[in-house]
C-alpha positions in Angstrom: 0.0 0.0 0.0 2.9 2.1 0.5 4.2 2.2 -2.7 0.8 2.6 -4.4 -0.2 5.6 -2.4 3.6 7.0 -3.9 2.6 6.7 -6.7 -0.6 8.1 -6.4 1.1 11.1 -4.8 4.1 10.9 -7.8 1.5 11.4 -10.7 -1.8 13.1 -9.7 -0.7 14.9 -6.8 2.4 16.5 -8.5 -0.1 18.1 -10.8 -2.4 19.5 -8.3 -1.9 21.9 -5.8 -1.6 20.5 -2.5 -4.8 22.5 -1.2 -7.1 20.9 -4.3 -5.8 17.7 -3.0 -6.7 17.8 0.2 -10.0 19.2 -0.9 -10.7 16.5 -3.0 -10.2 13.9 -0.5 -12.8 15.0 1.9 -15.0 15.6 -0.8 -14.3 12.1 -1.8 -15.2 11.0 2.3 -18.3 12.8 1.7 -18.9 11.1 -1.8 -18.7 7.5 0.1 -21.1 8.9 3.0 -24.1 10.3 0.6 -23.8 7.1 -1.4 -24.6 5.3 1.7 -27.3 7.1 2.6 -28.2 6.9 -1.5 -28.7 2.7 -1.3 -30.9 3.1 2.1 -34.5 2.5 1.3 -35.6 6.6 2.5 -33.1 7.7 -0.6 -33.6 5.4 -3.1 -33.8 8.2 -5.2 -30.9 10.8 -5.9 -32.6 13.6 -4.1 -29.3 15.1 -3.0 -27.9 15.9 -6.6 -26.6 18.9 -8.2 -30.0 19.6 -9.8 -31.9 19.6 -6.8 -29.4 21.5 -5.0 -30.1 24.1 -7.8 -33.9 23.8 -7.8 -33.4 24.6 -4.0 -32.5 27.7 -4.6 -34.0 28.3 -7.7 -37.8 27.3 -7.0 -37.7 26.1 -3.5 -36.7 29.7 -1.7 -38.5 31.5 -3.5 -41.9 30.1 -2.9 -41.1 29.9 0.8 -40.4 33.5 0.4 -43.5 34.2 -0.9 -45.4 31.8 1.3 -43.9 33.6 4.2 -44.5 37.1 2.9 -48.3 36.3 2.2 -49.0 34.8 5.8 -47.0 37.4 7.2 -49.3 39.8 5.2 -52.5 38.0 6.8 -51.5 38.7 9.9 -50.5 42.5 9.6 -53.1 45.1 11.6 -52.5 48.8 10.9 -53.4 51.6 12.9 -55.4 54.6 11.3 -56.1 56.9 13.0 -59.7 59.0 12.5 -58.8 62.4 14.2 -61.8 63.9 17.3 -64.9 62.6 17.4 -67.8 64.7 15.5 -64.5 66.1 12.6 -64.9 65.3 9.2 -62.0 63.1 9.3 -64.0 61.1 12.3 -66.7 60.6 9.4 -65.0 59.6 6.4 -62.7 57.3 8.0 -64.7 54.1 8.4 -65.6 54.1 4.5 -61.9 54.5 3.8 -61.7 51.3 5.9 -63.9 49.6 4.3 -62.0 50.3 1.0 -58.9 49.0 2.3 -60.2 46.0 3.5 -62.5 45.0 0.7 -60.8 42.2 -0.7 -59.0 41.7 -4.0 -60.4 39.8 -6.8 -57.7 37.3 -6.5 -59.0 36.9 -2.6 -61.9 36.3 -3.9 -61.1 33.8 -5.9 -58.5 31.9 -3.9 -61.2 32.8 -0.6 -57.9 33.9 1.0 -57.6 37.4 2.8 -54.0 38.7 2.1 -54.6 42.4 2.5 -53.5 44.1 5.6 -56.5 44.7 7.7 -56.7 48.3 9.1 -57.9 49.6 12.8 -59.8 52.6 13.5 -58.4 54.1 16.5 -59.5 58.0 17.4 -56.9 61.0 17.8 -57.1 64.6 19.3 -56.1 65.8 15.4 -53.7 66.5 13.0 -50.6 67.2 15.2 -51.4 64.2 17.6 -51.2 62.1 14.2 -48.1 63.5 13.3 -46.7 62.5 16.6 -47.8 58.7 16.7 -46.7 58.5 12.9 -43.7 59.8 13.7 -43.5 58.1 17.3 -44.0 54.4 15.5 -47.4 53.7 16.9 -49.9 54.5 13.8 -49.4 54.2 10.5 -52.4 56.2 8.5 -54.4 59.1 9.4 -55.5 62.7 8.8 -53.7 65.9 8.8 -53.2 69.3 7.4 -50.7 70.1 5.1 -48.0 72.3 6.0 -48.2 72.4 10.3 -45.1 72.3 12.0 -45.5 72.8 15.6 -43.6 70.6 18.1 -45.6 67.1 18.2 -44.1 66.6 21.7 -46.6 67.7 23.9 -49.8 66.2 21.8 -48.2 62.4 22.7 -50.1 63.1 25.9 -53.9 64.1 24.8 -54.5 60.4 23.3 -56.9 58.0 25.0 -53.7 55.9 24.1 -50.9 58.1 25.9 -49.5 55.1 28.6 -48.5 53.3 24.9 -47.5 56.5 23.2 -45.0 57.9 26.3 -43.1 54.7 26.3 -41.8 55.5 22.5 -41.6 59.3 22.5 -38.2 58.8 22.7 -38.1 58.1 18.9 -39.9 61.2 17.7 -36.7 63.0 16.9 -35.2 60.1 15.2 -37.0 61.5 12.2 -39.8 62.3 10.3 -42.0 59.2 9.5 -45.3 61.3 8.1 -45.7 61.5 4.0 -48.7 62.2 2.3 -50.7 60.1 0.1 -53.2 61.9 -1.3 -55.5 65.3 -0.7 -58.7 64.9 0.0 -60.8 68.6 0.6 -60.0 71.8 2.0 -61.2 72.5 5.4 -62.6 76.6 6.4 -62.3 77.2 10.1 -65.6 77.5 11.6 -65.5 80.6 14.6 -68.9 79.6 15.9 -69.8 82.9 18.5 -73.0 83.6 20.5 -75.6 85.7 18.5 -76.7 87.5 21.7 -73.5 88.8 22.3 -73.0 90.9 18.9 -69.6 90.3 17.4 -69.7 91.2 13.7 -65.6 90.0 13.7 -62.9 88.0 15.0 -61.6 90.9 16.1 -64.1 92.3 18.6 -63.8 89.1 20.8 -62.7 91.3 24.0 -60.1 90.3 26.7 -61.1 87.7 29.0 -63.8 86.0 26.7 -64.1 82.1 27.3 -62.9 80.4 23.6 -62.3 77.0 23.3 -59.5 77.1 20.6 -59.6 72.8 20.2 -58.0 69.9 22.1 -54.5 69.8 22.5 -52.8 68.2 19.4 -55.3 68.8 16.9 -54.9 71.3 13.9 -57.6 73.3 15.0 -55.6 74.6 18.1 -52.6 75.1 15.7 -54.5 77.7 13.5 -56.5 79.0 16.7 -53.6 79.9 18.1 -52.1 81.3 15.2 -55.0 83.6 14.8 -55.2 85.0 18.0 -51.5 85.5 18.7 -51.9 87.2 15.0 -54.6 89.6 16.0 -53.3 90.2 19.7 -56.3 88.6 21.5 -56.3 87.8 25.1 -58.9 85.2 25.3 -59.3 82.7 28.7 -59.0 78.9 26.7 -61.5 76.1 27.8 -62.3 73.1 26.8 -58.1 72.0 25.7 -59.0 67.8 26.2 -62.2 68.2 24.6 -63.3 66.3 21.4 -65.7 68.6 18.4 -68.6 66.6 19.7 -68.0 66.9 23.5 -67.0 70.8 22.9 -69.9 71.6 20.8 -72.3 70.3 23.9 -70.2 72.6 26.2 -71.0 75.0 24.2 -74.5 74.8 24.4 -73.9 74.5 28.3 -72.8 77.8 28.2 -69.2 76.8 29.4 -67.3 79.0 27.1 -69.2 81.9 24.4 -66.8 81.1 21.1 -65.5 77.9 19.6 -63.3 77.6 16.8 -63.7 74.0 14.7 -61.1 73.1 11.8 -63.5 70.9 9.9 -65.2 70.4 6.6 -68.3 72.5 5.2 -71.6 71.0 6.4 -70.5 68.5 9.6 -73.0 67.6 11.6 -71.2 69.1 14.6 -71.6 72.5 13.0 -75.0 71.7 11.4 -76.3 71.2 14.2 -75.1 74.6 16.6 -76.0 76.7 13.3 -79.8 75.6 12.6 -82.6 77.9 11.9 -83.1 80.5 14.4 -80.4 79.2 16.3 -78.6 81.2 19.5 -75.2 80.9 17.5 -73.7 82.4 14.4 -70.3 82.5 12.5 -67.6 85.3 12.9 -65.5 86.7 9.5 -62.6 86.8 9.7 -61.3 89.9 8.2 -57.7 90.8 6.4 -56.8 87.1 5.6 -54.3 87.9 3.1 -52.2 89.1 6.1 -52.7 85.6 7.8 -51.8 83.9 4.0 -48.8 85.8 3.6 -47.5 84.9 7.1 -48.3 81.2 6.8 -48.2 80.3 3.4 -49.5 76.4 4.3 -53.2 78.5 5.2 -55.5 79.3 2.4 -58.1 82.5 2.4 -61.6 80.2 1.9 -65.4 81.9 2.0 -68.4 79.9 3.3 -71.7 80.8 1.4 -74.8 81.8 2.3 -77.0 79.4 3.6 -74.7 76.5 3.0 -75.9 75.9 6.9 -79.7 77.2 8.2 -78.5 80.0 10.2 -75.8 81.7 7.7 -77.5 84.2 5.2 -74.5 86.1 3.8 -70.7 85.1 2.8 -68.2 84.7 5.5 -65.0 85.2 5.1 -62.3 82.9 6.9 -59.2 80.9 6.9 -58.6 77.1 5.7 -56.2 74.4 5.2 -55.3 71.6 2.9 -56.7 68.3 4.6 -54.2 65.4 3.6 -54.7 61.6 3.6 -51.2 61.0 5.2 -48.9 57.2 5.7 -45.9 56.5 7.7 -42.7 55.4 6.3 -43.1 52.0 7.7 -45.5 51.0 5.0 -43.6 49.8 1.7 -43.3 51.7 -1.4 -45.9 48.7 -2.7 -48.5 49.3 0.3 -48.5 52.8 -0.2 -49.2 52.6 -4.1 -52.3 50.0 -3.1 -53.8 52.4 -1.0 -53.5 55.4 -3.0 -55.0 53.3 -5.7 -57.8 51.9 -4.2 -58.4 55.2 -2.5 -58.5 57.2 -5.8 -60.6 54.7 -8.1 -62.9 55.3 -4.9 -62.8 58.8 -4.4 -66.1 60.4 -5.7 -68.1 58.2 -3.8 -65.6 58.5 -0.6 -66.3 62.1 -0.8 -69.0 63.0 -2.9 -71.3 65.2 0.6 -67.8 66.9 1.7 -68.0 70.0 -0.2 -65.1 71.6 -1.5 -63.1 68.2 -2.0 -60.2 67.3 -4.1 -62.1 64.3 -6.1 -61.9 66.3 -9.4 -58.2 67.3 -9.4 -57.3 63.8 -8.0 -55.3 62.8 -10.7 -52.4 65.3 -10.4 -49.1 64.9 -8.2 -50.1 66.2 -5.1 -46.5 66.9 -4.6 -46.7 70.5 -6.6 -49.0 72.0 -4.2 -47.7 70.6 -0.9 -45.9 71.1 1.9 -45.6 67.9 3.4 -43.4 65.4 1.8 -45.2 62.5 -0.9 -44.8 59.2 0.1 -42.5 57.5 -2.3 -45.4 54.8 -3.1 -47.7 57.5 -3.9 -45.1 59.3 -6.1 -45.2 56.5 -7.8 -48.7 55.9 -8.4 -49.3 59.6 -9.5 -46.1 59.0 -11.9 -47.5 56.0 -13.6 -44.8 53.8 -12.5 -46.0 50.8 -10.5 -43.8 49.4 -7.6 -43.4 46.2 -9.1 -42.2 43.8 -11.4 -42.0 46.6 -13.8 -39.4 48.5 -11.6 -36.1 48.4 -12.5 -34.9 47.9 -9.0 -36.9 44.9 -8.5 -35.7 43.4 -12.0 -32.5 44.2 -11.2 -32.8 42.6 -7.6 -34.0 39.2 -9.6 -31.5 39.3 -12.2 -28.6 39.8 -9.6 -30.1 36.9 -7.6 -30.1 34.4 -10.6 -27.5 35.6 -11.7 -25.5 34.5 -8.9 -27.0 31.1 -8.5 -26.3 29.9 -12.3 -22.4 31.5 -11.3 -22.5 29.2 -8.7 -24.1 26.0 -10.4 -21.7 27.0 -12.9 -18.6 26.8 -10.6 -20.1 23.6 -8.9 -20.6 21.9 -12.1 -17.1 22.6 -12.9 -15.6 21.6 -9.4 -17.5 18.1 -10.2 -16.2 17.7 -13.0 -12.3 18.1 -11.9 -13.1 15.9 -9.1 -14.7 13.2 -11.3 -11.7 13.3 -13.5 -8.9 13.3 -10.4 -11.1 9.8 -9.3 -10.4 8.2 -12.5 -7.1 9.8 -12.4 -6.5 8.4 -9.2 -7.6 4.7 -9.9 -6.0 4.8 -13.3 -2.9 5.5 -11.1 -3.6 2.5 -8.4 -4.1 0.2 -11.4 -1.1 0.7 -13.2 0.4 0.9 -10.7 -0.4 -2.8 -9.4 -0.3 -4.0 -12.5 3.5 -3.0 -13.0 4.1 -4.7 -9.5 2.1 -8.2 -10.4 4.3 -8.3 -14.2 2.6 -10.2 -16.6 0.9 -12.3 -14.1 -3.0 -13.3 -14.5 -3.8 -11.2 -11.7 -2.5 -8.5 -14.0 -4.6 -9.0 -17.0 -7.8 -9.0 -14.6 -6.2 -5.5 -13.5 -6.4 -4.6 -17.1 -9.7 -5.9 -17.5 -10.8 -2.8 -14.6 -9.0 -0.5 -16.6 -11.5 -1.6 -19.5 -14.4 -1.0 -17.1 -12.9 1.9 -16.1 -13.1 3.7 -19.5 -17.2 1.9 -20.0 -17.7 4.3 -16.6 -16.4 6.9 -18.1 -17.7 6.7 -21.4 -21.4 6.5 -19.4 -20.1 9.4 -17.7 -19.6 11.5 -20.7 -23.0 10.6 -22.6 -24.7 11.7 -19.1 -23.0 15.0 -19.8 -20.8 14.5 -16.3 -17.9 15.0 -18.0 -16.6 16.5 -21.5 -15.4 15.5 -24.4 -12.3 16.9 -23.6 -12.3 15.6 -19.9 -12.5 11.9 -21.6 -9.9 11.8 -24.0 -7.5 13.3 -21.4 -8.4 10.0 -19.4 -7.3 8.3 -22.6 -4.6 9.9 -23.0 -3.5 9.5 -19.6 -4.6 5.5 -19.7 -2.0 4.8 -22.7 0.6 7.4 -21.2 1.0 4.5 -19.5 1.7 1.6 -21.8 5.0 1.1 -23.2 
């Protein structure tokens, strides 16, 4: 054995580097073990071969990434948040829900629910959104465009504020809030006591009771704005109260003005300015002074009797109300629900007047102030998130193309190793036939070396080795003979 495994070592191994060698020989140790396992009766069949090793990665990951994406997607609850109760945002919000959780013709089909399901949870208003988007803890809502006070405070108005505290922390990590879509402008409504005869903002005197919204919604933003604007020293009630609970204070007599952000004709505002009623709404006068100061506010007019007790024009302020998505939700998710969203939009909004339905269709990015979510940017772009992104393509191609690299470079290793076997044995049985002479234990050595080249022969019309890789064997068979 000694002087076969010399010359084993004299001819192959001279021609290989010592490393390939080695490597060889434990492949070789592994060879023996999976052909053991091969002849058991649980792998009779070669299910450990190079083509299922490549159909592993080829077929087999890839549905299990899918598989795992779509129950991951079945279990996925978002939080959307609806803004006070008795806003306009309050009302539209459960038919945007049932938008997003209609499902998908191919749900329907496959009686499957893959769409992300969406929970209605209440906020004090735009700001407070901002904050839980931003803090991690929602991931739709309502706000208007263009307000950039300090979210910090408004973390502690929610019903939810135990939850919301614990993850303040990451509110100046960075902005999370984009915008989807718009969806109507919203006037603000100064709703004032007839009996006490304002005819303007302005002749609200010092000391008057004014509930100027909840803290953390947008109608406190602009309330405040306006009366720091116009110098007014008012006495502010009502700062955890909802649009519903404050217009019932109201009527209580707790405080004589209120000031509601919210679209024309809410029922909260429908209902303090009927017929005959003891309430009427203020102008506000020199608004282009307010515009040019805060460019994110709009100069709006409500018409006469667009509610019972209004008979002439009044003049007031307004804002941009924006459908708005935290960065947590994909580039894909965010394209899906501006979608669905805008094929649904004129009978999401068709009894909020002064909506956006009509101009839908253009990049809400020109006219804002807040960012556009990149999913939306898309959608309004005409350029689909999807297989027809060249990211995405790109991300496939690189991924294949690294697998056929690698079946490539495995096929070839194979191949080398096959020939070193044959190699190898060619080398033991020459080399015992040279030791045995012309004996007749030598022909039957000769007789393997004609099996040898059947094996290899089978070998090549398999397509496990070459041409080439064959006639090298020859060659190397009658490098032997004298």
């Amino acid at each position: 054995m000694h002087s076969i495994d010399s010359l084993e070592g004299n001819s192959v191994g001279d021609e290989l580097p010592e490393e390939l060698t080695k490597l060889y020989r434990y492949v070789k140790q592994l060879d023996r073990r999976i052909t053991k396992l091969r002849h058991m009766r649980l792998f009779h069949r070669p299910i450990l071969s190079v083509t299922s090793f490549v159909l592993i990665f080829v077929l087999l990951i890839p549905v299990i990434a899918v598989v795992t994406f779509l129950i991951n997607r079945t279990h996925t609850h978002y939080v959307f948040l609806t803004g006070p109760a008795g806003s306009t945002t309050a009302y539209i919000a459960p038919r945007i829900q049932s938008i997003l959780n209609a499902p998908d013709p191919i749900e329907q089909l496959l009686h499957l629910n893959i769409v992300p399901n969406f929970e209605l949870r209440s906020s004090c208003g735009g700001l407070d959104t901002n904050a839980q988007i931003n803090a991690g803890v929602a991931h739709l809502g309502f706000a208007e465009d263009g307000f950039f006070g300090d979210p910090v405070p408004s973390l502690y108005c929610a019903t939810d504020s135990k939850q919301i505290q614990v993850t303040n922390e990451s509110i100046g990590v960075g902005k999370k809030m984009r915008v989807l879509l718009s969806l109507y402008k919203s006037p603000l409504h100064v709703v004032v006591r007839s009996k006490l005869g304002f005819n303007d903002l302005q002749e609200v005197p010092s000391g008057t009771k004014v509930y100027l919204g909840g803290d953390g919604s947008s109608t406190h933003f602009v309330g405040q704005l306006i009366v720091e604007h116009f110098g007014l020293n008012v006495d502010r009630k009502g700062n955890t109260l909802d649009f519903d609970q404050a217009a019932q204070a109201l009527i209580n007599g707790e405080f004589d003005v209120a000031f509601f952000l919210a679209g024309l004709h809410t029922e909260v505002l429908k209902s303090l300015l009927q017929q005959n009623s003891e309430f009427q709404l203020l102008p506000i006068a020199k608004t282009e002074s307010l515009k040019t100061l805060f460019p994110y506010l709009e100069s709006l007019a409500i018409p006469p009797a667009i509610y019972p007790n209004v008979q002439s024009e009044i003049q007031t302020i307004g804002t941009h109300t924006v459908l708005v998505a935290s960065t947590a939700l994909g580039e894909s998710e965010a394209y899906e629900i501006t979608k669905k969203i805008t094929e649904h939009i004129q009978d999401l909004l068709w009894d909020v007047p002064l909506n956006l339905a009509r101009v839908i269709d253009n990049d809400p990015s020109k006219e804002l102030f807040y960012p556009i979510h990149d999913g939306a940017r898309r959608f309004f772009t005409h350029n689909p998130p999807f297989f027809l992104d060249i990211a995405m393509l790109t991300g496939i191609g690189a991924y294949f193309s690294v697998i056929y690299a690698f079946y490539a470079m495995l096929i070839e290793f194979f191949r080398n190793y096959r020939v070193y076997r044959f190699l190898s044995t060619i080398d033991l049985i020459m080399g015992r036939a040279q030791i045995l002479g012309d004996s007749s234990k030598s022909m039957l050595l000769n007789a393997h070396l004609q099996r040898l080249r059947r094996a290899a022969l089978r070998l090549m019309r398999r397509r496990k080795i070459t041409y080439d890789e064959f006639s090298y064997i020859e060659d190397y068979i009658k490098a032997y003979k004298p």
